[in-house]
N, C-alpha and C positions, 0 to 999 in steps of 0.2 A: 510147248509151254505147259506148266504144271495145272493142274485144274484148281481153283478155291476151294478148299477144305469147308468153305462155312456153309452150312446146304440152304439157301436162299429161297425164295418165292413161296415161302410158308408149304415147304413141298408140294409146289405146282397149286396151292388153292388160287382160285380166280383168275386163271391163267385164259379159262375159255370165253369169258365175256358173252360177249352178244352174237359168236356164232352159231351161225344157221346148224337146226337138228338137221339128220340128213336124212330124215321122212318123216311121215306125219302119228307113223307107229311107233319110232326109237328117238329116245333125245341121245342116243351114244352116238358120238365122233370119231371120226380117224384123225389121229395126231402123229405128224411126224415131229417126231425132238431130235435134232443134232444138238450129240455130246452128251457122251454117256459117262461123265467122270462121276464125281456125289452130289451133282447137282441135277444133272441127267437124267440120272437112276432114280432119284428123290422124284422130281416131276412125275416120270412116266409109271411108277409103282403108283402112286397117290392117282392117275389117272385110270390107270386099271383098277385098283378100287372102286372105283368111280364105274365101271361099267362101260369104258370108253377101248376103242383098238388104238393101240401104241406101236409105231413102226420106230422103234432105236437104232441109232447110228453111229458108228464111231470110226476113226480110222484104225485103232487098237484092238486086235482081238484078246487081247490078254485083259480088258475090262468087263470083256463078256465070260472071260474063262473064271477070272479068281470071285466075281459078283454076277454071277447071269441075275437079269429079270425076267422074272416067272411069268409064263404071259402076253408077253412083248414079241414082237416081231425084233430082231438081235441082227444087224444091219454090218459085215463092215467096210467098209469103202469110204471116202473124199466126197464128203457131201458139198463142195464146192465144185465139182465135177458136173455136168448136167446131163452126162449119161446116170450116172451114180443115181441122181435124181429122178430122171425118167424108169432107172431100174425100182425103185422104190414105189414108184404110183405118183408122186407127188403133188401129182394134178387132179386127184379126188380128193386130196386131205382137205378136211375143215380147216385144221390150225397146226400151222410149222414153228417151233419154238427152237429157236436158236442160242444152244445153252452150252457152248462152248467156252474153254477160258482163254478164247483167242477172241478179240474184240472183230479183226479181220474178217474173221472167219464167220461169225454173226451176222457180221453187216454182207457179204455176201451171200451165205445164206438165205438173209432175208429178201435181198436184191432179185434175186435167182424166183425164189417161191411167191415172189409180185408177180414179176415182167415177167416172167418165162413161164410159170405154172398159174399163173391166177388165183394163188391160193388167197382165200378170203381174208381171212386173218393171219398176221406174223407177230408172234412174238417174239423178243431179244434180248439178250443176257448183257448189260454193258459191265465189263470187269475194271475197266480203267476210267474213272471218274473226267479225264479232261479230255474223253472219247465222244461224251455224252451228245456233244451238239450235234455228233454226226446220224445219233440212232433216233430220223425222222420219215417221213414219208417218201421223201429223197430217194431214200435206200429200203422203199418198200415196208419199213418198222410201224406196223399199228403200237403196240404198246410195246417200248420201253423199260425194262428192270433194273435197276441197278444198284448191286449188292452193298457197294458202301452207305449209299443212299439210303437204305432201308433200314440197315445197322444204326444208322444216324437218325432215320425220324423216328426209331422204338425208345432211342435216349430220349430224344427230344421231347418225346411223347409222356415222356414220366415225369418232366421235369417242369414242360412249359403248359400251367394248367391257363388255359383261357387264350391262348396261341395259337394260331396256325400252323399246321404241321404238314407239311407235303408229303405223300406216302408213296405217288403212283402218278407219271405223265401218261396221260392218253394220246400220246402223239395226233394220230386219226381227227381226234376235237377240237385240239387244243388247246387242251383240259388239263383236270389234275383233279385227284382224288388225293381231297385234304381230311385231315381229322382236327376238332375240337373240343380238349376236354372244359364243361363247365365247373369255374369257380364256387367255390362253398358261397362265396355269398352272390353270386351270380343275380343280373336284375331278370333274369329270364325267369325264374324260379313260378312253380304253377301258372306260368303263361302257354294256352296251349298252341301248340307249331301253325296253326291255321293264323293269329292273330300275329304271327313275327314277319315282316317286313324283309324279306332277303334280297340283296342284291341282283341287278339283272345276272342273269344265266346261273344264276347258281342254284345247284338242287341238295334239298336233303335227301340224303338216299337212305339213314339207318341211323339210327337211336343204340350204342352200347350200354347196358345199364343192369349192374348188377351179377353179369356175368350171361345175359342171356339180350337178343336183340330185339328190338321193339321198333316195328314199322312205324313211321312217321304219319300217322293221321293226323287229319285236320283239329281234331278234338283231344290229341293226347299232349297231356301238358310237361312240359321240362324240367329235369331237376338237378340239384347239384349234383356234379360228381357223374353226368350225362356225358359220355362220350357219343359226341356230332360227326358223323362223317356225312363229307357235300363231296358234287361234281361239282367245279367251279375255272372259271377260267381264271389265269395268274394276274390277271389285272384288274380283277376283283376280290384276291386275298385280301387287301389290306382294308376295303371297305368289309369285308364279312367280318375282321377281327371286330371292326366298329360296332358291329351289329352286335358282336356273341357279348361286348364287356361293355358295355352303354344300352345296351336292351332296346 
């Protein structure tokens, strides 16, 4: 199956979450990424920047020949395989991202680098939208991706000012990592984030504003045109819209 052309996961940003450094001297990771199509190579380049070890995978050597990544450990073999697996180390990695254009392939992947390897963290590439309910803890999936979904709340994003916008399932929580832009006449306006009332479980994580991010302190006040991203779980979306447009 052909790989998706669209290079999703904001090239691999915030892919590592809340995985453990692997000592108290280096916050770099070993990541292993199955699938090295342009979504593959996108993550694990943008990871290596980063300072981090990338083991790449594919079952294709002709992806490694016409686009090597520089850097990278360049893997090829059936990472559905659990010798394949065990050839790779796959049981020191921090974080296994599953970024194949085979939804199949993902989900065992991620299966595999749970139960078999203990990898701490998995991430998963969902390509087929009516796949999604399967990429959960079930099948090993801390976090969830999926490209049309992203494609759609960057629209949504532009369009629905004062809305909730779902960006990012945390499977693992049973979360979501929503975004809300504030209205120009918004009643939050010079109310500082200590005095707003949120919903149980829901956190402010980040303040967009301006083009640079502003930590959510207690004392820092709101303004129009505030892009809110929260951790929040789905059945307290509809009360946080209450909160962001009735202040």
């Amino acid at each position: 199956m052909p790989e998706n052309p669209v290079p999703d996961y904001a090239d691999g940003a915030g892919l590592l979450g809340d995985a453990p450094a692997r000592s108290a001297q280096s916050t770099s990771l070993r990541v292993v990424v199955a699938g090295a199509g342009v979504v593959g190579r996108s993550i694990a380049r943008d990871l290596l920047g980063g300072g981090h070890e990338v083991v790449l995978i594919d079952k294709r050597r002709s992806v490694f020949d016409s686009d090597p990544v520089d850097g990278a450990r360049q893997e090829v073999g059936d990472a559905c395989e659990m010798s394949v697996l065990a050839r790779l180390g796959v049981e020191d990695a921090d974080v296994v991202v599953a970024a194949t254009g085979d939804d199949k392939v993902n989900l065992v992947v991620s299966l595999l680098a749970k139960t078999e390897f203990a990898v701490s963290r998995v991430v998963a590439r969902i390509n087929e939208p009516r796949n999604e309910w399967l990429f959960d803890d079930r099948w090993g999936v801390d976090v969830a991706v999926s490209t049309p979904r992203l494609i759609v709340s960057v629209v949504e994003e532009a369009v629905s000012v004062g809305d909730v916008v779902r960006l990012m399932t945390l499977r693992r929580g049973g979360a979501n990592i929503v975004s809300v832009t504030l209205p120009e006449q918004t009643p939050l306006a010079g109310r500082p984030v200590g005095r707003v009332r949120l919903p149980r479980d829901v956190a402010l994580v980040a303040i967009l504003r301006g083009g640079r991010v502003v930590v959510p302190e207690p004392d820092v006040p709101f303004e129009p045109g505030d892009e809110l991203l929260f951790v929040a779980p789905e059945t307290a979306e509809k009360e946080l819209s209450q909160v962001i447009l009735q202040g």
